[in-house]
MARVOMAR-533700 format. One record per residue (C-alpha): residue in three letters; x, y, z. Coordinates in steps of 0.05 Angstrom, whole numbers, plus 5000, padded with zeros to 4 digits. Layout:
<rs>
ALAXYZ;...
</rs>
This chain:
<rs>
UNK496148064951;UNK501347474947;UNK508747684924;UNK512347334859;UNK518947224830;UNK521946824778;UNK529146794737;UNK531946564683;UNK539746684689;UNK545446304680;UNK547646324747;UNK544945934798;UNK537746304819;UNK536645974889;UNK538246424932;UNK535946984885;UNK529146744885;UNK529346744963;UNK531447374977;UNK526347664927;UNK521347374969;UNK524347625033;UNK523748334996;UNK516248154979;UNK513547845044;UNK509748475057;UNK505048305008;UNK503647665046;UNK506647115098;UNK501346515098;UNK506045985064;UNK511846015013;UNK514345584967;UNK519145454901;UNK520445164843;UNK526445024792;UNK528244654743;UNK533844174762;UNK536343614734;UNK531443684679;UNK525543554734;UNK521844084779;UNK524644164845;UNK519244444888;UNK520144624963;UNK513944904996;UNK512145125078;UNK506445485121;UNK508946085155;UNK514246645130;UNK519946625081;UNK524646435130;UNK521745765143;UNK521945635069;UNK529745905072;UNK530845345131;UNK527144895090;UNK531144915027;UNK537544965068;UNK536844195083;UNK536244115014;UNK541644064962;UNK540344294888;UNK539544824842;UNK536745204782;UNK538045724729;UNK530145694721;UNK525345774766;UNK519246114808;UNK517946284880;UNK511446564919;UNK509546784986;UNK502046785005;UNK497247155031;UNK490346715035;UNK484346765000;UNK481546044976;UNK484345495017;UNK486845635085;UNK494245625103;UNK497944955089;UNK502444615047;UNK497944284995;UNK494945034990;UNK502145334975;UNK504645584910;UNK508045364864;UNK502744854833;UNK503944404781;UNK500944114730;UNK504543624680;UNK510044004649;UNK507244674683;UNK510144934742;UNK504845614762;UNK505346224818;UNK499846704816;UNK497647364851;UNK489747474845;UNK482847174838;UNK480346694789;UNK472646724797;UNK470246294762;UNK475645714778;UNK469245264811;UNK466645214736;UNK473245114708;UNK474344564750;UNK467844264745;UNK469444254671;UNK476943944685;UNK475343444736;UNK470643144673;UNK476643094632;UNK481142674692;UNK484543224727;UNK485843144798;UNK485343744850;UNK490243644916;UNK488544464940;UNK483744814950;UNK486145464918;UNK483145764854;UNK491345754827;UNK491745014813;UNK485145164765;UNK489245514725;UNK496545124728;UNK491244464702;UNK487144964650;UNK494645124617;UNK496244344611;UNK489444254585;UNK490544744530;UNK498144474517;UNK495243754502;UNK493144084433;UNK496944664434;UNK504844544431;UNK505945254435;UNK506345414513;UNK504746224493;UNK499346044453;UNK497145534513;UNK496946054570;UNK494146454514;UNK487546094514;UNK486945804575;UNK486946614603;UNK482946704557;UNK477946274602;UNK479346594662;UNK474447104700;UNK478647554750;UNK484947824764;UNK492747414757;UNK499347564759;UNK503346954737;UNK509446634733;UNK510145964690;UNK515645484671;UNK515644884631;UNK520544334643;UNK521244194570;UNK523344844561;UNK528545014611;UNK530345644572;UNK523845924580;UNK520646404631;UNK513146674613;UNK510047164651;UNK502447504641;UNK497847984686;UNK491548224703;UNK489048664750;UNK495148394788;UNK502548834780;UNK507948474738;UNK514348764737;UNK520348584703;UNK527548674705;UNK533148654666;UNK539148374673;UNK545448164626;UNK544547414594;UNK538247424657;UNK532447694658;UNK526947714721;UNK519847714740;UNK517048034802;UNK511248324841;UNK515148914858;UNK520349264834;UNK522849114909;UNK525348404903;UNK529348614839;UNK533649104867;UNK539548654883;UNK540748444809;UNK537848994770;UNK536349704761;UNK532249654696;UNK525049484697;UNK519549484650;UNK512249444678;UNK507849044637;UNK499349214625;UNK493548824633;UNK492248154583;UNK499848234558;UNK503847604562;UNK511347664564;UNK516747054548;UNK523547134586;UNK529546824555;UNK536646974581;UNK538347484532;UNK532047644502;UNK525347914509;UNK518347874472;UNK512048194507;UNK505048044463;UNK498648344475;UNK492048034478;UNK491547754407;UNK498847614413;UNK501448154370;UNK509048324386;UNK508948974428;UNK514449494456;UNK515249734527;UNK520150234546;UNK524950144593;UNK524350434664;UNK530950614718;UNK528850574783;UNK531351074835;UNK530250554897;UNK537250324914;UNK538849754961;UNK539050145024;UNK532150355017;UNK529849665022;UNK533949525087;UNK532149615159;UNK539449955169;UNK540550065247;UNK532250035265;UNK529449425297;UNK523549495248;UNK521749755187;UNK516150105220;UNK520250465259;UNK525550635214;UNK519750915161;UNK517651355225;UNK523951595232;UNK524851795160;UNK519252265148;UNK522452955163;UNK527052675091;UNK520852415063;UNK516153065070;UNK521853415047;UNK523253054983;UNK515553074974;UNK515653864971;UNK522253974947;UNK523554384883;UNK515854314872;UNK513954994912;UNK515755684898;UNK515756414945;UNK507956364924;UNK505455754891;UNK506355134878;UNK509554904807;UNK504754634751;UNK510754034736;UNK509453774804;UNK503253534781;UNK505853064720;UNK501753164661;UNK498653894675;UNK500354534647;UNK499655244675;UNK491555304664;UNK490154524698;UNK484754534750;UNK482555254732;UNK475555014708;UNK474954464771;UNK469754654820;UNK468153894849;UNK473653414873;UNK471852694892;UNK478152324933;UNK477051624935;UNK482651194975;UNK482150565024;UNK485050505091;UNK490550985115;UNK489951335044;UNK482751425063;UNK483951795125;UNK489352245081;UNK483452455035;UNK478252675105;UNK484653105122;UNK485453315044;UNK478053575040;UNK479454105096;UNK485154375058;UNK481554424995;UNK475554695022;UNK478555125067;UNK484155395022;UNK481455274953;UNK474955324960;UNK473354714925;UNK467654314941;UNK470353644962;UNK467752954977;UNK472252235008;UNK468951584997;UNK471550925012;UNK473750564942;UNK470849894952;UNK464650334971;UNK464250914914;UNK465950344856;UNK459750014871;UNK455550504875;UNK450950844822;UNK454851724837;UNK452952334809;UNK456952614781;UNK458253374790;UNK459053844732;UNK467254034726;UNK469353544776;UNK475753204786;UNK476852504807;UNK483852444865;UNK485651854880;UNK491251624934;UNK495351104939;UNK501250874968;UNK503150274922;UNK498450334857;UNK497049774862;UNK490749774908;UNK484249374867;UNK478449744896;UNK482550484874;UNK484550194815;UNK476350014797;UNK474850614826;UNK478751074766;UNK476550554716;UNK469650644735;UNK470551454736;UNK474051474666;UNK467251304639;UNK462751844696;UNK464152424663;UNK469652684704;UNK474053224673;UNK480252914694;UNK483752394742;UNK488852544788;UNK493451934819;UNK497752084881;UNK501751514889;UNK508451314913;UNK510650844864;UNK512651104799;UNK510350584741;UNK504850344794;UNK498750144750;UNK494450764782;UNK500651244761;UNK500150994686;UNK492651004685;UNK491851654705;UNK491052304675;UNK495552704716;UNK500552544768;UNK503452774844;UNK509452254862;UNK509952264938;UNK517252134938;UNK516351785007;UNK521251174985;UNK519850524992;UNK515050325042;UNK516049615072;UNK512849535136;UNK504949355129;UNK502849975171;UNK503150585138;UNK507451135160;UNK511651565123;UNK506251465056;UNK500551755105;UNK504452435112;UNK507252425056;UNK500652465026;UNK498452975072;UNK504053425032;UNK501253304977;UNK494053494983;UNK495354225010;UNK500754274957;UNK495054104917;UNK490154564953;UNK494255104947;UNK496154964861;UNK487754984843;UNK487855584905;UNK492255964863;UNK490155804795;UNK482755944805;UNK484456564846;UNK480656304912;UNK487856344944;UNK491657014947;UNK498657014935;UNK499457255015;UNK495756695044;UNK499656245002;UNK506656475017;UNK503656345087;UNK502355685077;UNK508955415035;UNK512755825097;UNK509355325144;UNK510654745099;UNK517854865092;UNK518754855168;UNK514854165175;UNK521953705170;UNK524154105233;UNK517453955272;UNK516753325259;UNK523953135285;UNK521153575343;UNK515953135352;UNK519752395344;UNK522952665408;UNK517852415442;UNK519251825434;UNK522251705496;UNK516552015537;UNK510551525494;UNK514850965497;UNK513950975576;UNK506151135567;UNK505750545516;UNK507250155587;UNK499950245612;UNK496250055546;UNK498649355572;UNK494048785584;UNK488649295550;UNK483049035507;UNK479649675475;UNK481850385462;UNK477951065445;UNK481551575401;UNK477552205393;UNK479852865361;UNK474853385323;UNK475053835249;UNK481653515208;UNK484353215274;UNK479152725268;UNK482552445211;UNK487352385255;UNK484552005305;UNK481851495259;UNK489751385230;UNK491151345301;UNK486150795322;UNK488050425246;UNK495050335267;UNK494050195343;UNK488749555323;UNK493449405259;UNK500249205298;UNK498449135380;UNK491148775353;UNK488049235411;UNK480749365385;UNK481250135383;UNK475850635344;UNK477351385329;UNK470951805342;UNK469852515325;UNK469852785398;UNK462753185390;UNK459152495380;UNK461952305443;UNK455452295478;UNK451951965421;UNK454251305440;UNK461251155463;UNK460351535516;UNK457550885545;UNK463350495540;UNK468350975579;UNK470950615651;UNK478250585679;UNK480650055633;UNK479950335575;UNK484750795547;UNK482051515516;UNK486351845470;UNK484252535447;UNK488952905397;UNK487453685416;UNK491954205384;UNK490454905401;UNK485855205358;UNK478855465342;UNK475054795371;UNK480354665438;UNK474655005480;UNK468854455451;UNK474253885454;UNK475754075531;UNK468254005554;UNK469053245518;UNK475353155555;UNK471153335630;UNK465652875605;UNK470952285604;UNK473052435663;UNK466752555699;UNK465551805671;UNK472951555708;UNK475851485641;UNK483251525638;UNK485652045586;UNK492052035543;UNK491352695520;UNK496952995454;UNK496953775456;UNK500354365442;UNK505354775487;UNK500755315488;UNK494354935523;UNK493255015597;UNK492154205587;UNK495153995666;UNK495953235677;UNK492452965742;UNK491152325762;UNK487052075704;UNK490352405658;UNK497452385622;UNK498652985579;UNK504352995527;UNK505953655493;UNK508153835431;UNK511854475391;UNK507554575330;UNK509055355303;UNK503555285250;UNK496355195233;UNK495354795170;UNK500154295179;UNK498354015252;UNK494953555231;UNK502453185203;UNK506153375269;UNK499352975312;UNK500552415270;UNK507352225293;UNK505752195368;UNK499651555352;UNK504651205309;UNK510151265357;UNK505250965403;UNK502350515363;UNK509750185362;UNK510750185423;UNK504749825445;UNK506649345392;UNK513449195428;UNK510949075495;UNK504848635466;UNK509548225432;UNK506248235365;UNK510348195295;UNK510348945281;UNK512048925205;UNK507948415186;UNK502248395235;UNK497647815228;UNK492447715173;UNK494648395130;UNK498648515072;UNK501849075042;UNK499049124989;UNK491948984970;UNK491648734895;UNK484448304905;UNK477848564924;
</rs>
């Protein structure tokens, strides 16, 4: 999950490299370190902590580069320190890597014989010693990294210089993203697209075992057996401004505060009076999905709760049989696969390993089709798949999810109503219904960020708390589990969403006055079986927090604080619910004092398994 960049330019690439990594930090905040050529020697700063120690750091310093390579890092063999930092070198080799080598304890078994010396404990500086190995015979640094990847077991995204060849930038991935950009007499390497914005508009994504070699004004990317291959060139539509937190405090915030845009833009020119276009979904033509009678959704985290929400919609609507596993669950294990199924997966970044495994797995299960809804267009998940839904959310910085969760949430009933239509489950009626209700949802959700006022002084009593209960039933109970996600991801308040009819299965035990119980209860069919679960918390003394609708009869009293919300619809409450628990979730945050964008021990984007 660690964030790369590297430059060759003719400029100096210092501060480029730094800011890059700024723009990457998501992805992980452990250490962070880089290195340039300078002087025709490396130059190698490298910290614990965030990017801006490593900007202090280098500050103190005076040199620079045209060449170089930067990382920050999130953890995964060797604990946080300097030794453990990236870049590594080796020799002539300067190396920064995003992934897994796993079989680095039998490469290094096998180097340590031949005199190398380890000072890390990270599987990275296996492979910076592995590429001098190979260079001892081989003078050709392509044809080096060439073999010694060809050793490796695992995933990598890599950046590598040589100080012999300060006019040389190689880059190579697998499993991990690789991006790179384009610039005029410079060219870039990056994790994201993200950390490129600054200098460059152009991109090309490379694919798994290609190797790429950066000069200033040229380009040659080589596949596996190191044949010359062509990429095409991609413009991104992310400008500067995306990537900034503009007026907000966070970026959590301001991604809260941008969803009415970002639901619009995800619907936008996609629906019509009755149905929902056929182009929305990239790669399908007017007859896709007729034949589908099985759907499997298969997501992690916050993506995971979208699908439990997506299955009502495409049951209820469609009439679709539909199942949600858990990727790093349903990859491993030995499905059945239904006759005229359809594999969905969701995604905010691509980029995720465990959904990625998942659709390789599935290509070769007999599904009829794959299905990626994704956020980032040229995301390894978006080129892999067989059809395509871009979310449009933008770009997504803070570590919590937000505006990608409801975003997503778009696109499953636009989706639910699309097979609806085509298979005739859905009558032209009930779907002019629907996209009615889904054109009003930008309105309601500004409705509902008015709140924020009114959680922000509630937030005030999860103070000081320890544990939290979220309970909501049918697709609110989604809901309550993305409610109790991003509560314990930011405040690190242990919190657990429960469907409120297995309230007296178990957590009923737990209930007392200092724990916090927050039921999600919008008026519908089940209010009158979530308000008996509401008297049995407070028969137990358990104080409520309770998010309804305007048209309950839901009265605060001393136990319980009710906040009310204007939701016209009923297939779409479950996005206007969802504001109210991240609003809250921030909130809580603030007053616990915890780093809400970059909340301990997570990153962004989960590349390793």
């Amino acid at each position: 999950m660690c964030g790369i960049v590297a430059a060759i330019a003719q400029r100096d690439i210092v501060d480029i490299l730094l800011e890059g990594l700024s723009r990457l930090e998501y992805r992980g905040y452990d250490s962070a370190g880089l290195c340039v050529i300078h002087d025709n020697d490396f130059k190698r700063v490298r910290v614990t902590g965030k990017v801006s120690s490593l900007k202090e750091a280098v500050g103190k310093e005076s040199f620079a580069g045209t060449l170089g390579i930067a990382h920050t890092r999130w953890a995964t063999h060797g604990r946080p320190s300097v030794e453990n930092a990236h870049p590594h070198i080796s020799g002539n080799f300067a190396l920064v890597h995003n992934g897994i080598i796993e079989n680095f304890k039998e490469i290094k078994a096998k180097l340590e014989k031949e005199g190398f010396e380890f000072k890390s404990q990270t599987d990275t500086e296996v492979l910076a010693h592995l590429i001098s190995y190979y260079a001892k015979t081989e003078s050709d640094t392509k044809k080096a990294l060439r073999l010694a990847l060809n050793d490796v077991e695992g995933t990598y995204g890599i950046a590598l210089i040589n100080k012999q060849e300060p006019d040389t930038l190689y880059t190579a991935r697998k499993g991990s993203p690789i991006v790179i950009g384009l610039g005029f007499g410079e060219n870039f390497v990056a994790s994201d697209v993200l950390a490129l914005l600054p200098v460059t508009q152009r991109f090309i994504y490379l694919d798994d075992d290609e190797i790429a070699v950066l000069k200033r004004k040229e380009l040659k990317i080589y596949d596996k057996d190191l044949n010359s291959v062509t990429k095409p060139v991609k413009e991104s539509e992310l400008d500067v401004y995306s990537v900034s937190k503009g007026p907000y405090r966070h970026f959590m915030q301001k991604e809260i505060f941008e969803q009415p845009r970002a639901v619009a833009d995800t619907f936008e020119r996609r629906i019509e009076e009755d149905n929902v276009s056929f182009e929305a979904f990239l790669g399908t033509d007017e007859d896709s999905f007729k034949d589908i009678d099985n759907i499997q959704i298969v997501a992690c985290g916050t993506s995971y709760h979208a699908g439990l929400v997506g299955r009502f919609f495409l049951e209820n609507l469609a009439k679709v049989h539909t199942e949600v596993e858990i990727a790093s669950e349903f990859r491993y294990r030995n499905s059945v696969t239904l006759q005229n199924s359809l594999l969905v997966t969701l995604s905010q970044s691509g980029e995720t390993a465990d959904t990625l495994a998942a659709l390789r797995k599935a290509k070769n299960s007999g599904y009829k089709g794959s299905l990626a809804i994704c956020n980032v267009p040229g995301s390894s998940l978006v080129r892999e798949s067989d059809y395509v839904f871009l979310t449009r959310a933008g770009a997504e910085i803070g570590v919590a999810s937000t505006k990608a969760f409801t975003t997503q949430l778009i696109a499953l009933i636009l989706l639910a109503i699309r097979i609806g239509r085509v298979k005739g489950t859905l009558t032209k009626e009930q779907a002019a219904e629907i996209i009615k209700e889904i054109k009003k949802i930008p309105d309601e959700i500004s409705s509902a960020l008015k709140t924020a006022a009114t959680v922000e002084k509630l937030a005030e009593e999860f103070a000081g708390k320890h544990h939290c209960l979220f309970l909501g039933r049918g697709e609110m109970y989604p809901i309550a589990l993305e409610g109790a996600l991003k509560l314990k991801e930011i405040s690190y308040i242990h919190a657990e969403g429960y469907a409120a009819g297995e309230l007296k299965h178990g957590p009923i035990a737990l209930i007392d006055a200092s724990m916090p119980v927050v039921v999600v209860a919008p008026d519908n069919e089940l209010i009158g079986k979530l308000k008996s679960n509401i008297e049995e918390v407070k028969a137990r003394g358990g104080i409520l927090y309770i998010f309804t609708s305007d048209k309950t009869a839901i009265k605060e009293d001393a136990t319980t604080r009710v906040i009310k919300l204007k939701v016209s619809g009923q297939y779409l409450q479950s996005v206007i619910y969802t504001i109210p628990l991240q609003l809250l979730a921030y909130h809580v945050a603030l007053i616990n004092g915890t780093d809400v964008d970059q909340p301990r021990n997570l990153a962004k984007s989960v590349t390793v398994e």
